[in-house]
C-alpha positions, 0 to 999 in steps of 0.5 A: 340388095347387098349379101354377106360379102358385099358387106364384108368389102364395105367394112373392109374398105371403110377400115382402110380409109376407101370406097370402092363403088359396087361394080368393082365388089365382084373383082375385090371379092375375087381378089379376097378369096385369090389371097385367103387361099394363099393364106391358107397355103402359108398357115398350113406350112409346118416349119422346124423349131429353129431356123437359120437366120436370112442373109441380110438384104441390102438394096 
């Protein structure tokens, strides 16, 4: 039997060109949750309307 998430890690995958075996679903599920509160994180930071530019980056 699979639940909500189960299936949401389904489509997820499938969307991405994989297949990730049901015993890894937990540890995936982790990770989503670990990057969604992240997400949070950046989405609530209130930025100014203008900002200087980032310096150039050169490797």
């Amino acid at each position: 039997m699979t639940d909500s998430h189960d299936t949401e890690i389904t489509v997820l995958a499938s969307a991405n060109g994989l297949t990730i075996p049901s015993e890894f679903h937990a540890g995936v599920r982790t990770n989503l949750d670990l990057l969604r509160s992240y997400g949070a994180l950046i989405e609530g930071l209130e930025l100014p309307e203008r900002l200087e530019p980032a310096f150039r980056y050169e490797p």
